[in-house]
N, CA, C and O atoms as a MOPAC input file, in Angstrom:
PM7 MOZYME 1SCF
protein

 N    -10.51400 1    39.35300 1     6.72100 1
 C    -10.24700 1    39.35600 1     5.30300 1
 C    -10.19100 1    40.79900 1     4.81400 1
 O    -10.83000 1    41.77600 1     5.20300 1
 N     -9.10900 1    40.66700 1     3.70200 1
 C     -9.41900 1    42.46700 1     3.47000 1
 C    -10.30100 1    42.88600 1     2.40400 1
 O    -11.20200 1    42.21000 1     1.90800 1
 N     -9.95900 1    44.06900 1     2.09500 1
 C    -11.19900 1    44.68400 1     1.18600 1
 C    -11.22400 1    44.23300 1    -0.26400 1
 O    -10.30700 1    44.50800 1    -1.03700 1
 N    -12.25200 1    43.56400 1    -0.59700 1
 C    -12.21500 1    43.31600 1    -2.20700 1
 C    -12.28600 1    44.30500 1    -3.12900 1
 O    -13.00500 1    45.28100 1    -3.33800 1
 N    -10.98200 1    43.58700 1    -3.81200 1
 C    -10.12100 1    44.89600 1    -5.27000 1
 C    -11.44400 1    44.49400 1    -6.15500 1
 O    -12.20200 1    43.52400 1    -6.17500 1
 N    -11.32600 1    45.85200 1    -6.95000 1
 C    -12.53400 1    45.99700 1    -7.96900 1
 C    -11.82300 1    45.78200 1    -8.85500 1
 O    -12.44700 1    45.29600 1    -9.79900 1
 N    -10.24500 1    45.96500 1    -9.13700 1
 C     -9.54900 1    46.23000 1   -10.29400 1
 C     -8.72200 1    44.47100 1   -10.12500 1
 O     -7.91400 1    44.44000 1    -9.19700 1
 N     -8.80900 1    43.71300 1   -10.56800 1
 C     -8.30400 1    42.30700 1   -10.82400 1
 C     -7.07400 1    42.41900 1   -10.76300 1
 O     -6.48800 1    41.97700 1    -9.77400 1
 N     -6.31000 1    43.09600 1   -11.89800 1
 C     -4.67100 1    43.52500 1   -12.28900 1
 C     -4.10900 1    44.32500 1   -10.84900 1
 O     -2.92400 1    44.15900 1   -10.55700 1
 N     -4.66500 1    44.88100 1   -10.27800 1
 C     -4.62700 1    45.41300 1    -8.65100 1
 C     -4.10500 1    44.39400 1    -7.74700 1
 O     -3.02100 1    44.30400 1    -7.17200 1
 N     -5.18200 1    43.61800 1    -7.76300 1
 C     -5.30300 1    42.48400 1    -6.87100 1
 C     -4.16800 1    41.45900 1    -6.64900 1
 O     -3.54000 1    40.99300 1    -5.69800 1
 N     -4.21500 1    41.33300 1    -8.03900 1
 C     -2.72100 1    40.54800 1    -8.41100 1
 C     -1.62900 1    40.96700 1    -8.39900 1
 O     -0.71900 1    40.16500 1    -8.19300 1
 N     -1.31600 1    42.40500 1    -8.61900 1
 C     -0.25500 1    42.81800 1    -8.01100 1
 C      0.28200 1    42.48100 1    -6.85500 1
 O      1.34100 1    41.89200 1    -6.63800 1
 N     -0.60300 1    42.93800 1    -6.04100 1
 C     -0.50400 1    43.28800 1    -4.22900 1
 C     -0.20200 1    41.51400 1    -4.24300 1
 O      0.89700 1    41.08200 1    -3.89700 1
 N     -0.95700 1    40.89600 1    -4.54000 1
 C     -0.49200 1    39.22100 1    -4.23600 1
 C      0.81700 1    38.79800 1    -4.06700 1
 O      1.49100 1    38.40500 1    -3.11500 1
 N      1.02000 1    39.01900 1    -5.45300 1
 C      2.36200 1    38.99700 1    -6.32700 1
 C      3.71500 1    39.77400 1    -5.05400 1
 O      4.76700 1    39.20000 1    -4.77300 1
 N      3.39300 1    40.79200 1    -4.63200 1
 C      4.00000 1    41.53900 1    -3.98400 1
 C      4.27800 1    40.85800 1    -2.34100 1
 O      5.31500 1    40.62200 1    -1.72000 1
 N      2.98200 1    40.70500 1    -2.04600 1
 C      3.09700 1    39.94200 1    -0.76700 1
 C      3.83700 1    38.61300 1    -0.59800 1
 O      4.58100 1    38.34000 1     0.34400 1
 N      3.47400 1    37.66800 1    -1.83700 1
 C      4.69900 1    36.50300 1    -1.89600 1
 C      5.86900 1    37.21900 1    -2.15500 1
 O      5.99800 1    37.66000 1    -1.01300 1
 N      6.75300 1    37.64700 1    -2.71700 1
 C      7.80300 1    38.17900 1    -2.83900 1
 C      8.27800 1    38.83700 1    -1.30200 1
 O      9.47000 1    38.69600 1    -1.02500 1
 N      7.62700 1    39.36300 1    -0.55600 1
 C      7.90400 1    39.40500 1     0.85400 1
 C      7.58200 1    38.40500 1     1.93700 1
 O      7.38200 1    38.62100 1     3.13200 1
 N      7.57700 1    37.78900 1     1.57700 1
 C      6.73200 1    36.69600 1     2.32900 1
 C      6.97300 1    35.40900 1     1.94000 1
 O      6.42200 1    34.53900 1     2.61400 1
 N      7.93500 1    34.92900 1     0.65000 1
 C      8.17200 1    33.85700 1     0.22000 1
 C      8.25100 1    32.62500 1     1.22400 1
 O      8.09800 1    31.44900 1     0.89400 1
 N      8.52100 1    33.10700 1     2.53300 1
 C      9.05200 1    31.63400 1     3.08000 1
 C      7.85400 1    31.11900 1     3.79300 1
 O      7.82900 1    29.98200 1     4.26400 1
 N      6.82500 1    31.98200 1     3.87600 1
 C      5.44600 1    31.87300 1     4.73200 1
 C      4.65300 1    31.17900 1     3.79000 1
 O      4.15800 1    30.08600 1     4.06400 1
 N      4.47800 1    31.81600 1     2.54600 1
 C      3.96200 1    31.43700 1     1.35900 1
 C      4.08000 1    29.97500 1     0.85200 1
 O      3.19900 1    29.27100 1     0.35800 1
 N      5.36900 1    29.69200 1     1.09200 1
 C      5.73600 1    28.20300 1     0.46900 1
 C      5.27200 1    26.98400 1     1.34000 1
 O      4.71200 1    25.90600 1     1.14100 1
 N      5.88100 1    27.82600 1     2.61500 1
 C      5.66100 1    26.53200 1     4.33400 1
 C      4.14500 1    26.36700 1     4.05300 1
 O      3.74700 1    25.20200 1     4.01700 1
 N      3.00900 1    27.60300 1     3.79400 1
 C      1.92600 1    27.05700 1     3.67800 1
 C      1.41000 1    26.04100 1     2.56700 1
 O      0.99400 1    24.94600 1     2.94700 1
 N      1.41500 1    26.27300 1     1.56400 1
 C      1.33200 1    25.24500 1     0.66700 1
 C      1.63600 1    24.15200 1     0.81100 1
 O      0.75000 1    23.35500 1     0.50500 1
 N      2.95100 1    23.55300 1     1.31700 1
 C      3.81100 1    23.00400 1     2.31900 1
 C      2.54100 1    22.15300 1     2.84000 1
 O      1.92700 1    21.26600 1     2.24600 1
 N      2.40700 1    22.49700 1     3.66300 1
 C      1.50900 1    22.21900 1     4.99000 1
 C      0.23600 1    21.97100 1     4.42100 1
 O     -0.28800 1    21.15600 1     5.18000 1
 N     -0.62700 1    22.25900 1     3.40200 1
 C     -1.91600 1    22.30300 1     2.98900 1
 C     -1.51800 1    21.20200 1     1.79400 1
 O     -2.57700 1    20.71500 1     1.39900 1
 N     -0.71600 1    20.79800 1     1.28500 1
 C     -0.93900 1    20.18800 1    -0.03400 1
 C     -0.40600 1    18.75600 1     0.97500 1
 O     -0.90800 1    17.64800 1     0.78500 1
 N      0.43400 1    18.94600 1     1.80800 1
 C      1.21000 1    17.54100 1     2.06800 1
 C      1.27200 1    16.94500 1     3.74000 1
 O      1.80700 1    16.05300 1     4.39800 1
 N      0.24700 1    18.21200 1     3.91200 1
 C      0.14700 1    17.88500 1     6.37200 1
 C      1.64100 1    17.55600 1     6.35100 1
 O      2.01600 1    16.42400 1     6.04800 1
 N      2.53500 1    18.57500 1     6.68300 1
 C      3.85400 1    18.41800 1     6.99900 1
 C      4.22100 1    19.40300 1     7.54500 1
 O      4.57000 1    20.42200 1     6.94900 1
 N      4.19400 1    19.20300 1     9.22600 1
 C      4.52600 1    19.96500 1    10.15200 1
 C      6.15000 1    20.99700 1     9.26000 1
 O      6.85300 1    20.56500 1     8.34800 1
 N      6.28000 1    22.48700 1    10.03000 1
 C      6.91700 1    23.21200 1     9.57900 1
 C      8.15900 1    22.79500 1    10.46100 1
 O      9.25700 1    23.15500 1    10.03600 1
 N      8.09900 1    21.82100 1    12.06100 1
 C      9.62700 1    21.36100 1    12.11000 1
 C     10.08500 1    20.00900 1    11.29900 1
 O     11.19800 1    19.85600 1    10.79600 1
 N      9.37100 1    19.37700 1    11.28000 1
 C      9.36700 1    18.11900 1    10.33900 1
 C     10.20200 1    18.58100 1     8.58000 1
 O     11.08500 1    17.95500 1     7.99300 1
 N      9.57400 1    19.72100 1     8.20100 1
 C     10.15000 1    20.05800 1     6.90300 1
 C     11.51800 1    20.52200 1     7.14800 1
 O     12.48600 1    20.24800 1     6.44000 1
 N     11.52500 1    21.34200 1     8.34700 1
 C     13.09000 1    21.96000 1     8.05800 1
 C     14.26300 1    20.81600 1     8.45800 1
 O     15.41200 1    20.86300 1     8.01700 1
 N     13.71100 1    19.68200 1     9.46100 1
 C     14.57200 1    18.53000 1     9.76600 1
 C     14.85200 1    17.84600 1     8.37200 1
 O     15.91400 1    17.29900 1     8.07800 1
 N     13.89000 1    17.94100 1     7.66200 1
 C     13.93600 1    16.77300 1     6.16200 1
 C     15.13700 1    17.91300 1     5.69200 1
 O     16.26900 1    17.48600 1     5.46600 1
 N     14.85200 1    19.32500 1     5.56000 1
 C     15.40100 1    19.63000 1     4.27200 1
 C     17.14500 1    19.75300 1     5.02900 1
 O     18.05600 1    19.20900 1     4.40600 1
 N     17.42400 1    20.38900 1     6.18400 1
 C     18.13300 1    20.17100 1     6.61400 1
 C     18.96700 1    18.79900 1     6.48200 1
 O     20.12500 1    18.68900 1     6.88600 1
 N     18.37900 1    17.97200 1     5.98900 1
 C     19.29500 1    16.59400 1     5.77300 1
 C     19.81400 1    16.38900 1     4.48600 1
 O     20.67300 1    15.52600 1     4.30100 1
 N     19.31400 1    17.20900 1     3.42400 1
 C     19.37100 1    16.86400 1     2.56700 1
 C     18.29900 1    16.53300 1     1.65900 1
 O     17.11400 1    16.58600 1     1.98500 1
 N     18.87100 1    16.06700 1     0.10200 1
 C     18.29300 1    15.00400 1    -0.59900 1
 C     18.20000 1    13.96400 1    -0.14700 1
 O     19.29300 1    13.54700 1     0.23400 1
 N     17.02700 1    12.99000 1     0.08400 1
 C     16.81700 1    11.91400 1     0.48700 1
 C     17.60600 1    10.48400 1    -0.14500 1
 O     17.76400 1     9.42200 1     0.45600 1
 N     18.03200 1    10.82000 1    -1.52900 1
 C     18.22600 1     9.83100 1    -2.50500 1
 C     19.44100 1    10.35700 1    -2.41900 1
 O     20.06300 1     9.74000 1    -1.55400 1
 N     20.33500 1    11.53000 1    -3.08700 1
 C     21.71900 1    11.45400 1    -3.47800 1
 C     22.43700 1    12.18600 1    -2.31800 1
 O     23.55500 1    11.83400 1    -1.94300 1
 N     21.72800 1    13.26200 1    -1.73500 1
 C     22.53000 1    13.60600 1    -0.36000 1
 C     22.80000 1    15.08100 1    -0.40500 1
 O     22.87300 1    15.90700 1     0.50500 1
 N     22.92500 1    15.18900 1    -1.68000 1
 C     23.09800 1    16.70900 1    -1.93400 1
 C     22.34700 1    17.89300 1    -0.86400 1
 O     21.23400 1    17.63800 1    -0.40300 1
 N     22.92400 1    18.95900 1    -0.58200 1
 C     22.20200 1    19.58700 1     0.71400 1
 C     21.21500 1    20.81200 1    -0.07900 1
 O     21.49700 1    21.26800 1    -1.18800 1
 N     20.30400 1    21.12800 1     0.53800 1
 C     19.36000 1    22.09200 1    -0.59800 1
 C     20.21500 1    23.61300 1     0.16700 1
 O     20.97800 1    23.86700 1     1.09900 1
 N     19.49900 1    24.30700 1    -0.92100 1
 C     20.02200 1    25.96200 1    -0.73100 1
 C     19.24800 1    26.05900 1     0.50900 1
 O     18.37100 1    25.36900 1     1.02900 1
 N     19.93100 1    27.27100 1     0.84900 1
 C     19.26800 1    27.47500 1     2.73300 1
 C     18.13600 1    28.64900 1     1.95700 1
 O     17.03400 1    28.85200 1     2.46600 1
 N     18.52600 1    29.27800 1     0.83400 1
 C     17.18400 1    30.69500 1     0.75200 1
 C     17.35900 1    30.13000 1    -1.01400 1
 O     18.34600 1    30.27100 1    -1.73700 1
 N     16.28900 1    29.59800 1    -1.27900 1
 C     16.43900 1    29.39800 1    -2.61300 1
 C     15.70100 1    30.50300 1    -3.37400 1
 O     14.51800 1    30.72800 1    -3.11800 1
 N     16.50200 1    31.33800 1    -4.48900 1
 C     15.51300 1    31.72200 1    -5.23300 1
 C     14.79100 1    31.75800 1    -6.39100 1
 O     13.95700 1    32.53200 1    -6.86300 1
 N     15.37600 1    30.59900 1    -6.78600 1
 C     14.58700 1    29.93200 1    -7.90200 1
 C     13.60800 1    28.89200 1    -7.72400 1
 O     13.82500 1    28.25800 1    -6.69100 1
 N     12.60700 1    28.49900 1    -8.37100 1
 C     11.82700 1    27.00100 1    -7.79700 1
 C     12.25000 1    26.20600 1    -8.03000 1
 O     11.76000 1    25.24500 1    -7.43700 1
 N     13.46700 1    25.83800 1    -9.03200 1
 C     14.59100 1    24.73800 1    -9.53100 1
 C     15.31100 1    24.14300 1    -8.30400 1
 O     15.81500 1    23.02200 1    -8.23900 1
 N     15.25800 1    25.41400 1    -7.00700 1
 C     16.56500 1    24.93500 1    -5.59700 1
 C     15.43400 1    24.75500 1    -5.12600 1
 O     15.70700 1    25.40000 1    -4.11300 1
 N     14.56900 1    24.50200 1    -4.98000 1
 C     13.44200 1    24.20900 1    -3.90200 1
 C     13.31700 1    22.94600 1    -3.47800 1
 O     12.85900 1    22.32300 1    -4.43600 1
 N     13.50000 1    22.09000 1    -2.39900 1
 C     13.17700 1    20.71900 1    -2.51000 1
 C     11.64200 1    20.30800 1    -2.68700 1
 O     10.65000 1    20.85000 1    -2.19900 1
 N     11.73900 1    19.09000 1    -3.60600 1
 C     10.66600 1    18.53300 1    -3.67400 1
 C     10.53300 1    17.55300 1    -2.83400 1
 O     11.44200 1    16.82900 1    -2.42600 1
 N      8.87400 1    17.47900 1    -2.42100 1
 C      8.18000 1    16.90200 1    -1.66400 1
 C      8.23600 1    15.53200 1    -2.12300 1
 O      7.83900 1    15.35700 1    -3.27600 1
 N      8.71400 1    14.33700 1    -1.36400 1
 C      8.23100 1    13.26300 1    -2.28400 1
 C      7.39700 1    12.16700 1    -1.34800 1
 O      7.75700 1    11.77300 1    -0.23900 1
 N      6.30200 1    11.80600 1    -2.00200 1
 C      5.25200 1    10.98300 1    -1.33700 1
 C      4.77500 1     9.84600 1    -2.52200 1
 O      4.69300 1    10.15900 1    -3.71000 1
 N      4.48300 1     8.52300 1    -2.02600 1
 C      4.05500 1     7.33000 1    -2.35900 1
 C      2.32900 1     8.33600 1    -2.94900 1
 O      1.45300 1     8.79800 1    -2.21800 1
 N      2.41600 1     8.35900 1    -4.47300 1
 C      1.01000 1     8.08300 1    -4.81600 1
 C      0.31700 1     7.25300 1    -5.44900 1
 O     -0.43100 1     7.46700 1    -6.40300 1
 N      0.63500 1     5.94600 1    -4.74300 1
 C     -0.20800 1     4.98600 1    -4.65100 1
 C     -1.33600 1     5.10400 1    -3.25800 1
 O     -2.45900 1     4.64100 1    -3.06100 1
 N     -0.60900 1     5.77400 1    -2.62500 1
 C     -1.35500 1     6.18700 1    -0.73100 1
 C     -2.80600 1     7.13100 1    -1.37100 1
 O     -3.96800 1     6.76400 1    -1.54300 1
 N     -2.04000 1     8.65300 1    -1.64300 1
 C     -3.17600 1     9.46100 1    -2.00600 1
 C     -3.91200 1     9.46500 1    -3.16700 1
 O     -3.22000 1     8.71700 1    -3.85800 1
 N     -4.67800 1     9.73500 1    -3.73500 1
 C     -5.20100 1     9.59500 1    -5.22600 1
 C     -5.54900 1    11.55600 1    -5.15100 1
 O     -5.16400 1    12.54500 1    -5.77600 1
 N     -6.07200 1    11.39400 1    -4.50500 1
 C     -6.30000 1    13.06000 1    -4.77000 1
 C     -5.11400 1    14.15100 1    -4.69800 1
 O     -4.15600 1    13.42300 1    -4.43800 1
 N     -4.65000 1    15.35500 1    -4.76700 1
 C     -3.91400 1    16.31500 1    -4.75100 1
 C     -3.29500 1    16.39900 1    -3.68700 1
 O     -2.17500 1    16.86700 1    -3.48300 1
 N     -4.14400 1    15.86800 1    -2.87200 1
 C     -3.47900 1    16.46000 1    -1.40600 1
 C     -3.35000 1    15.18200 1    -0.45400 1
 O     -4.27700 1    14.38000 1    -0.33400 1
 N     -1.91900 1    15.03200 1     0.32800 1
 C     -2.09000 1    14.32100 1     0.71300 1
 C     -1.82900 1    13.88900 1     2.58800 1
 O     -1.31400 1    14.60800 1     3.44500 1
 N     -2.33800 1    12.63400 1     2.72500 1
 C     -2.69400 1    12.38300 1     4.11100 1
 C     -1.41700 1    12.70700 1     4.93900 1
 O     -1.52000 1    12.98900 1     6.13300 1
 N      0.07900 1    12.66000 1     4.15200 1
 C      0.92400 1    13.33400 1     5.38300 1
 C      1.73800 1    12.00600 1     5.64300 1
 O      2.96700 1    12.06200 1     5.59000 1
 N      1.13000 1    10.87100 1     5.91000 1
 C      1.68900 1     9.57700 1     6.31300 1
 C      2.65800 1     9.09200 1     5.10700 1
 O      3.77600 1     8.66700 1     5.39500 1
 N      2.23400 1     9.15500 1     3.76700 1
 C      2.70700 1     9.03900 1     2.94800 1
 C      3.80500 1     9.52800 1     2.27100 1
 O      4.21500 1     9.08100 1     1.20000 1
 N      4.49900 1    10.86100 1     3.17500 1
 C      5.64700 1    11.36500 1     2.69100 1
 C      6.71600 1    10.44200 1     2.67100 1
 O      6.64700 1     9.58900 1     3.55600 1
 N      7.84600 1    10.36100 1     1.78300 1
 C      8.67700 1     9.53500 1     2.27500 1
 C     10.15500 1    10.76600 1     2.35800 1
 O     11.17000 1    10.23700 1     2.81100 1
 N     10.27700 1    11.98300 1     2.04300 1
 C     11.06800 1    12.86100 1     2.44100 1
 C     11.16400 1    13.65000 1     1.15900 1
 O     10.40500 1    13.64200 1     0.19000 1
 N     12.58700 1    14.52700 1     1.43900 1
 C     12.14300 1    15.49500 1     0.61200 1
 C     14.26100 1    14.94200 1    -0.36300 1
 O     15.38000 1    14.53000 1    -0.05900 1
 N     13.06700 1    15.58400 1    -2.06000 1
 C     14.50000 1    15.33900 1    -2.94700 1
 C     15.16100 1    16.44600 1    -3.55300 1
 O     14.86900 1    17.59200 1    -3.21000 1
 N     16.12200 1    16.18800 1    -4.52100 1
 C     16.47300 1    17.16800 1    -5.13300 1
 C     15.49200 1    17.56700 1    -6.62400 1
 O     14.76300 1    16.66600 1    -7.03800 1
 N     15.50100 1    18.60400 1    -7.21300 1
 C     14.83000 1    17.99800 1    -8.39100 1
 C     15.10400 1    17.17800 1    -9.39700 1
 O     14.21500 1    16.58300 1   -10.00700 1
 N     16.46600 1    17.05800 1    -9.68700 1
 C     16.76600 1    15.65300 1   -10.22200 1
 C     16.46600 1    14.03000 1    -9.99600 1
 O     16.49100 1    13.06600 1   -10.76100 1
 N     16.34000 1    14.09900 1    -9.38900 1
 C     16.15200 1    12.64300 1    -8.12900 1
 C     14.65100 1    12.62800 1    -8.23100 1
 O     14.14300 1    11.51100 1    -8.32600 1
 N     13.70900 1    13.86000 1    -8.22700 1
 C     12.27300 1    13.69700 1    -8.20300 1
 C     11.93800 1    13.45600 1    -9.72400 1
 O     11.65000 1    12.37100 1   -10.22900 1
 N     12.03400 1    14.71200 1   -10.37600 1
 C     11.11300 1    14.57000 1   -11.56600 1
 C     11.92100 1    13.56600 1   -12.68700 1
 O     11.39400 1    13.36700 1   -13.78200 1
 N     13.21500 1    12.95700 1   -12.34800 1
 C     13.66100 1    12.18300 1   -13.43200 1
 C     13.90300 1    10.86800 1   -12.98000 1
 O     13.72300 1     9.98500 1   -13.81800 1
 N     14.28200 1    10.51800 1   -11.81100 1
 C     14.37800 1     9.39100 1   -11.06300 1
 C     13.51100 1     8.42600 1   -10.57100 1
 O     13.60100 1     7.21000 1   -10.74600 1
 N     12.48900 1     9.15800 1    -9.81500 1
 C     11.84900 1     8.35000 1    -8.78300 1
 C     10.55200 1     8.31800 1    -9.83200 1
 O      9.86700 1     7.30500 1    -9.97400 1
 N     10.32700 1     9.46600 1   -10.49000 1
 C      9.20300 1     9.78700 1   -11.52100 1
 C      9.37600 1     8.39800 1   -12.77300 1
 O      8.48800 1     7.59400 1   -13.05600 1
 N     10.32400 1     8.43100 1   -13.16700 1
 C     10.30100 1     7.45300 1   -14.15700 1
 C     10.27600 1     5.73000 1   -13.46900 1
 O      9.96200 1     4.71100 1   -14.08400 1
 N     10.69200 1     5.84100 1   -12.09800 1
 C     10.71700 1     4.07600 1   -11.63600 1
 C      8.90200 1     4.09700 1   -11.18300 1
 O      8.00900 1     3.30900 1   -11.49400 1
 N      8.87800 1     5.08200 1   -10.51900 1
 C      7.23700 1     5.04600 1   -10.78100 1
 C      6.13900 1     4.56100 1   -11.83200 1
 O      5.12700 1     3.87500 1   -11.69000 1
 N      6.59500 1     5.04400 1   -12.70500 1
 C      5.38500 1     4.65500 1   -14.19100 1
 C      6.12400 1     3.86600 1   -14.54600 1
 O      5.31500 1     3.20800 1   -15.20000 1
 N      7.35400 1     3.17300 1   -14.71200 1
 C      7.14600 1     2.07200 1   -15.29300 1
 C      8.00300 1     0.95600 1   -13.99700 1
 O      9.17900 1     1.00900 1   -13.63600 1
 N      7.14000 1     0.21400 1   -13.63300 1
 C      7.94300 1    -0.75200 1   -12.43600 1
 C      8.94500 1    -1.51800 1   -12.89600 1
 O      9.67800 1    -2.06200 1   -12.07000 1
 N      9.18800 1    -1.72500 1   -14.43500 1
 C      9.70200 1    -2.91100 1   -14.59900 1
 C     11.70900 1    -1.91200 1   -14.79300 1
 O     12.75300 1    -2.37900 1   -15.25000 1
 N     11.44800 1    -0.65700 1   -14.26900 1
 C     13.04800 1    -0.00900 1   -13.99600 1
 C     13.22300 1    -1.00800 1   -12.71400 1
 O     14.00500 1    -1.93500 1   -12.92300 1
 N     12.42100 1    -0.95200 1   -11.00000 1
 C     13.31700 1    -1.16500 1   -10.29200 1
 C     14.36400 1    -2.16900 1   -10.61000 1
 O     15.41500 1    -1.90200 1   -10.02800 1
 N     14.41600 1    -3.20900 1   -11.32500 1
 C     15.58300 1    -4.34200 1   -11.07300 1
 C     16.68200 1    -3.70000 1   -11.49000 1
 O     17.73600 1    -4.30600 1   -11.68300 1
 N     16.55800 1    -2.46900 1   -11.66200 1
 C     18.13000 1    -1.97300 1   -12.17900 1
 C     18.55000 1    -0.89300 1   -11.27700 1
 O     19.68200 1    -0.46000 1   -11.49700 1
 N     17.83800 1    -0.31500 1   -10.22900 1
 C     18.25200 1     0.08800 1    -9.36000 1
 C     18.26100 1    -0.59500 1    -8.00700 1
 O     17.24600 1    -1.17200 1    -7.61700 1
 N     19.29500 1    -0.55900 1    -7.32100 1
 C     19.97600 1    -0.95200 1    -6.05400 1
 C     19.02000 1    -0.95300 1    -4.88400 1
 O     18.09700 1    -0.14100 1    -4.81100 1
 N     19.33000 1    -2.17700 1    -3.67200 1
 C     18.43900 1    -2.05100 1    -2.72700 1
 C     17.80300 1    -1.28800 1    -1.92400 1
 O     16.61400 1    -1.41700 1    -1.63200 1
 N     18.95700 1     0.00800 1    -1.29700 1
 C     18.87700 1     1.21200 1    -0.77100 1
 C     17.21100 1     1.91700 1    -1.49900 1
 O     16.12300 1     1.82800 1    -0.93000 1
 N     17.48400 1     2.63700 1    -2.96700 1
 C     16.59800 1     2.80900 1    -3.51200 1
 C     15.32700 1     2.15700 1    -3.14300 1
 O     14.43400 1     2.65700 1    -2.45900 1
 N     15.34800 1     1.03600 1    -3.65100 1
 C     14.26400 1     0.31600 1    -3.65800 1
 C     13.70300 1     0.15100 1    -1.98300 1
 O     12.50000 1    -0.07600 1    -1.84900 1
 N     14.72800 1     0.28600 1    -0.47800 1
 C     13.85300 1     0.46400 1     0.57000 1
 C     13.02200 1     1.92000 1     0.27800 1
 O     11.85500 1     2.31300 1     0.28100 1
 N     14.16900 1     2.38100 1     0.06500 1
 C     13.63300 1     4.39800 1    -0.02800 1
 C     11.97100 1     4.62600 1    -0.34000 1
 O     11.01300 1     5.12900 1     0.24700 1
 N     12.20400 1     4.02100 1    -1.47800 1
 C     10.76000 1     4.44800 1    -2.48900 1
 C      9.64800 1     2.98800 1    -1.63900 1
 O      8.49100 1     3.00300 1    -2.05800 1
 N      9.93300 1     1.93200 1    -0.64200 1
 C      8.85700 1     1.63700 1     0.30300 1
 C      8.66900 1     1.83900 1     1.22000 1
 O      7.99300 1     1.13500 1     1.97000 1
 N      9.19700 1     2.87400 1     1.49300 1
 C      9.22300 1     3.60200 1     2.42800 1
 C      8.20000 1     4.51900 1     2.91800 1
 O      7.90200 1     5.17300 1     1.91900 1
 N      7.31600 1     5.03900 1     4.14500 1
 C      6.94400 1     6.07300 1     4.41400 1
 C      7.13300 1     6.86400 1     5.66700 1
 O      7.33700 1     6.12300 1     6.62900 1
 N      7.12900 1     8.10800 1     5.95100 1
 C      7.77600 1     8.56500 1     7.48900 1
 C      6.27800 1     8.71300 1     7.87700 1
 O      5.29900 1     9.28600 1     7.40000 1
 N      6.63700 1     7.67300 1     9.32500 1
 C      4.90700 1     7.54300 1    10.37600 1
 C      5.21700 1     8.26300 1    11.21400 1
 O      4.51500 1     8.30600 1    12.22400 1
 N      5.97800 1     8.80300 1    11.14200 1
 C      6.12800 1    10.26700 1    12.72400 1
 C      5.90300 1    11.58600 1    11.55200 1
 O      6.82100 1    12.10100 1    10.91500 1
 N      4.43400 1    11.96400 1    11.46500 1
 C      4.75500 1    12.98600 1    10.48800 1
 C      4.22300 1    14.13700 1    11.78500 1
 O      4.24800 1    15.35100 1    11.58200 1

C-alpha cells in the first residue's frame, strides 16, 4: 500500500489521475467486485452486443453513457453485490435503465412485451 496523503485534495487528485490512465483496469475491477464476472466472460458478453436490441457497444468508450450495463435478476441478490449466477448479460443503456427497469417495478408491463423478452429477463447465465 502506498504512503498516506496528509493533504485529502492530493489524494484525490493522484486517484482521479490514475483512473484516467487506467480506465480499463479500473472499470474490469468494479466489474468483477460488484457482479463476480470473470474479465473473459465480460468481453464475450460485450463483444456480442446488447443483449435485448443488438446494438454493438463502443470498443473504448469515453463516456459512462457507452458503457454497457450490467444486467442481473434482483430478485436473486438483495444486497449490492452480486452472486454472479444471476447475471443475465450485458445491455445498452436504453434497454437497461428504461426498459427492463420499468418491466421490473411494475410486472403488470410484461403482457405487452413479446416472448423473446420475457425468456431474456428469466433468464440467468450458469457458466459465469
Amino acid at each position: 500500500m502506498g504512503r498516506p496523503y496528509k493533504d485529502k485534495e492530493k489524494r484525490n487528485q493522484t486517484q482521479r489521475a490514475w483512473r484516467k490512465r487506467n480506465n480499463h483496469r479500473y472499470v474490469y475491477n468494479r466489474i468483477f467486485r460488484q457482479y463476480n464476472l470473470s474479465s473473459d466472460r465480460y468481453s464475450e458478453l460485450k463483444a456480442a452486443g446488447c443483449s435485448l436490441c443488438g446494438n454493438p457497444f463502443s470498443k473504448n468508450p469515453l463516456r459512462k453513457e457507452e458503457m454497457p450495463n450490467v444486467d442481473h435478476d434482483h430478485r436473486c441478490c438483495v444486497a449490492r453485490k452480486s452472486c454472479g449466477k444471476c447475471v443475465r448479460g450485458l445491455l445498452c443503456r436504453v434497454c437497461n435503465q428504461q426498459f427492463i427497469a420499468a418491466i421490473e417495478k411494475n410486472p403488470a408491463l410484461r403482457i405487452l412485451v413479446n416472448d423473446r423478452v420475457l425468456r431474456y429477463l428469466d433468464q440467468r447465465l450458469l457458466s459465469v
